[in-house]
N, C-alpha and C positions, 0 to 999 in steps of 0.2 A: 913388413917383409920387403926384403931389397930386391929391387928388380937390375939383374944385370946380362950385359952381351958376354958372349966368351964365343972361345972358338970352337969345331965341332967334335974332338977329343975331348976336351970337357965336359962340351954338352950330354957328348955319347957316358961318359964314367955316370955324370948324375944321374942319365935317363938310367943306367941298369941299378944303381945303388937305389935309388929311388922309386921303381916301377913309376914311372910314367909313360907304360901300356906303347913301349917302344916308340915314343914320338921322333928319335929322332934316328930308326934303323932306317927310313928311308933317304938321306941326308947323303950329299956324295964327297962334298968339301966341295962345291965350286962356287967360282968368284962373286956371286949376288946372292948365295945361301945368308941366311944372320940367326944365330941363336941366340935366344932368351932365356934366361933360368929367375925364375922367383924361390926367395930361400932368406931365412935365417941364420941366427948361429948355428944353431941343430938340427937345422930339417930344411928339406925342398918345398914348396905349395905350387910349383907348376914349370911351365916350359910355354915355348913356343917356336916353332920354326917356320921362317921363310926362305921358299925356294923359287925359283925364276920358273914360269913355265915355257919351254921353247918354241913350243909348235904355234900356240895361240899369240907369243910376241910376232913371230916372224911373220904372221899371217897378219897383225896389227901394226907390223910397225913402230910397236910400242909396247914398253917394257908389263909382262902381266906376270903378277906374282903366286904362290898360292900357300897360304895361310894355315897349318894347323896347331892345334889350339888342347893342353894339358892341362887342368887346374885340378889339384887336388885338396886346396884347401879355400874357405869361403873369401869372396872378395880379391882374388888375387886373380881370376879370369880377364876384368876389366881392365886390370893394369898391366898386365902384361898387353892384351893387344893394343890399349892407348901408346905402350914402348916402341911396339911393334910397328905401327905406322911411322909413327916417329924413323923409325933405323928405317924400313922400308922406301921412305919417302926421301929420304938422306942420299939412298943407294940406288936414287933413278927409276923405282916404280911409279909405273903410270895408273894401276890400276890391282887390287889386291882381292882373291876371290878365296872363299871358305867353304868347304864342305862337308856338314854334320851328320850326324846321324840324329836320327829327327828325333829318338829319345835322349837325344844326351841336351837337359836343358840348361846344363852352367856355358859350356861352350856357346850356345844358341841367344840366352841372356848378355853373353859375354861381349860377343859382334854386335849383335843389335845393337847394345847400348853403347857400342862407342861409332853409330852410323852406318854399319853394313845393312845392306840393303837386301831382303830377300827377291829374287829372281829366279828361283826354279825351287820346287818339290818332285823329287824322282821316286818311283820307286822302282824297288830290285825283285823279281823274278828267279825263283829256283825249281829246278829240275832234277829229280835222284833219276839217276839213267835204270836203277834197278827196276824202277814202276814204269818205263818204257815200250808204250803198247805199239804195235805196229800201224803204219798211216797206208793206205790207199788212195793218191788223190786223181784227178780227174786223166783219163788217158791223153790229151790234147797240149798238155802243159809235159815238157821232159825237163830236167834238172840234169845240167854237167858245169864241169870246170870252166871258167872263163878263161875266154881267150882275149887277146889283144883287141879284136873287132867288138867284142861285148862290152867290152870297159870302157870303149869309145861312146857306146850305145846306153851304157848306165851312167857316163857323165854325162851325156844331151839331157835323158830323159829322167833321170832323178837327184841330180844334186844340187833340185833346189826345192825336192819335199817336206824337207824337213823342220818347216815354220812353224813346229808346236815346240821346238827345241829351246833350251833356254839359251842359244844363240842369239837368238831373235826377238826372246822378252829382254834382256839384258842393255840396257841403253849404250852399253861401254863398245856393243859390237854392232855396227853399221854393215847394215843388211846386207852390201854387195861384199862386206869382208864374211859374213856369215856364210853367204854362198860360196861363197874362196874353199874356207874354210873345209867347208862339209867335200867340195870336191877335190881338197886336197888329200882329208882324211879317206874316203871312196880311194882317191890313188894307192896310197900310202898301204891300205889293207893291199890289194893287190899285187902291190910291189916286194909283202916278205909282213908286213904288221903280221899279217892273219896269216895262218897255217893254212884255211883250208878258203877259198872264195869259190862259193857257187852262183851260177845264174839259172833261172827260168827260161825257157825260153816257149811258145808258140807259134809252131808253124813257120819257125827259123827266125823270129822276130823277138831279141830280146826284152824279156821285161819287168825282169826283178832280180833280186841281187841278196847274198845273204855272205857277212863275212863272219869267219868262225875262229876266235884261239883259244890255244892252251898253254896252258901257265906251262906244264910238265906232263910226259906221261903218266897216268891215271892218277893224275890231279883234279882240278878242275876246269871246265872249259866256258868260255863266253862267250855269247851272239854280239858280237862287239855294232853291228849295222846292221840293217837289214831294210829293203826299200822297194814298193814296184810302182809301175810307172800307173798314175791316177787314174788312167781309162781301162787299164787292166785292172781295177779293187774288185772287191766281192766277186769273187772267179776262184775263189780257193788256191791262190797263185803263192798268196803270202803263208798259209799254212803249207803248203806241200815245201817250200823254201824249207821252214823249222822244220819240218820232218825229216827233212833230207840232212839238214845240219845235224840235228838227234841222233841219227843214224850213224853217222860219221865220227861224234862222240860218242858215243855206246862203247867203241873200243877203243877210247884211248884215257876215258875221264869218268868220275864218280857220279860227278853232278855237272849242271850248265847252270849258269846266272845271265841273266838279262835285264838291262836298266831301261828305263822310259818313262815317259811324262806322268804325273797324278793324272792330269786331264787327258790323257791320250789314249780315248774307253776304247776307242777300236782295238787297238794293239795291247791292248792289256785282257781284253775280251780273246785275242788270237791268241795267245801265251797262253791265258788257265783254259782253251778249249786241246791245247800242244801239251798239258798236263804239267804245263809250270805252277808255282803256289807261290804267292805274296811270301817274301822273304825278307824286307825289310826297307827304309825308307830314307831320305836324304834331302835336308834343304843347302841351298846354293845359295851364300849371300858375296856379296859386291863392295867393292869400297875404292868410287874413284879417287884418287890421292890428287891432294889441289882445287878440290871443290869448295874447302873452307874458304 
């Protein structure tokens, strides 16, 4: 089966003639996109597309790509991503990351075997707002909108919690860009990312943070962040956070999903006590380009 590049009209006619489970509706046409098609005379066996990610370059300084991965027929997995470095590496990538769903095992054989590196296992949290029981938490702790002063307050004291993140196992992201990072992203919800940004506060003293979007009205919504500050843990600061966000989607969304670490028992223990349920799971592999 021939593996070839084309461009994203192309790629877009095979993905729908072909069902290849939409790989390339997220694809925008811009200048560092590269599509792949594996295919015969008669028939497609896969795809692949790489897109530039912009937040993590700029924060790096260095081009990071993100990789996904179609194979519908045996053995053409491999070959497309071995292509795929190839064009990627051509086109100035410094570094190329993939993220699976941790039952899909031809995609997960696929990177592995041509050198990606595993670096995080996530999983996804879901919430049907209709089983949405009411929270009570501690009178001492209030939950309102951030202001300007707060966000000053939750970048001192929390953007740089989040060392279980796969920020921080990833050898490609050096630790002070990791802190960059995370209190870029803290910004960024603030600034219009997130619909809705709540803070904690005690006794006027910020100390936790939860930011909240939605795709669409009554769609779905995500805990996209959520953080408090380590001398405030076990205080019930971070569950009244989720209940307050709960709340706030209750009337605009069906469900809420939230991602986090395998290893991250605290916060996966605060989620199914918020009446979230294990909804599904995700590895994170890596592939610095130039290491050969």
């Amino acid at each position: 089966m021939k593996i070839e590049a084309c461009d994203l009209e192309q790629a877009r006619a095979v993905s729908r003639e072909q069902a290849l489970r939409g790989l390339f509706d997220g694809a925008r046409g811009e200048r560092l996109e590269r599509y792949l098609i594996a295919r015969s005379a008669d028939r497609v066996g896969g795809g692949m597309l790489i897109r530039p990610d912009a937040f993590d370059s700029e924060i790096l300084s260095r081009q990071v790509g993100r990789a996904a991965l179609a194979a519908r027929e045996p053995g053409v997995g491999p070959a497309l991503v071995s292509a795929g470095i190839d064009l990627a590496r051509e086109a100035g990538y410094a570094c190329l990351l993939a993220q699976v769903d941790a039952q899909a095992w031809s995609p997960i054989w696929a990177f592995s075997g041509q050198g990606f590196r595993l670096v995080d296992v996530g999983v996804e949290f879901a919430h049907d707002l209709r089983d949405l029981t009411p929270f009570s938490g501690g009178s001492a702790t209030t939950i309102g909108d951030a202001t300007e002063s707060d966000l000053e307050a939750v970048l001192e004291s929390c953007a740089t919690i989040f060392r279980g993140s796969r920020f921080y196992t990833d050898p490609f992201y050096p630790r002070d860009r990791a802190d960059e990072l995370h209190r870029r992203w803290i910004q960024n919800c603030y600034h219009g990312r997130a619909q809705r940004f709540l803070v904690a506060r005690i006794e006027g003293e910020t100390v936790g943070f939860i930011a909240c979007l939605l795709d669409r009205p009554g769609g779905v919504g995500r805990i996209d962040l959520v953080g408090v500050r380590p001398e405030r843990r076990g205080r019930g600061v971070g569950r009244q956070l989720v209940a307050a966000a709960l709340q706030w989607f209750s009337s605009r969304a069906e469900r809420v999903l939230v991602k986090t670490q395998l290893t991250n028992y605290v916060v996966a223990s605060l989620y199914e006590a918020a009446g979230f349920r294990l909804h599904g799971s995700e590895l994170t592999f890596n592939k610095v380009l130039g290491e050969e």
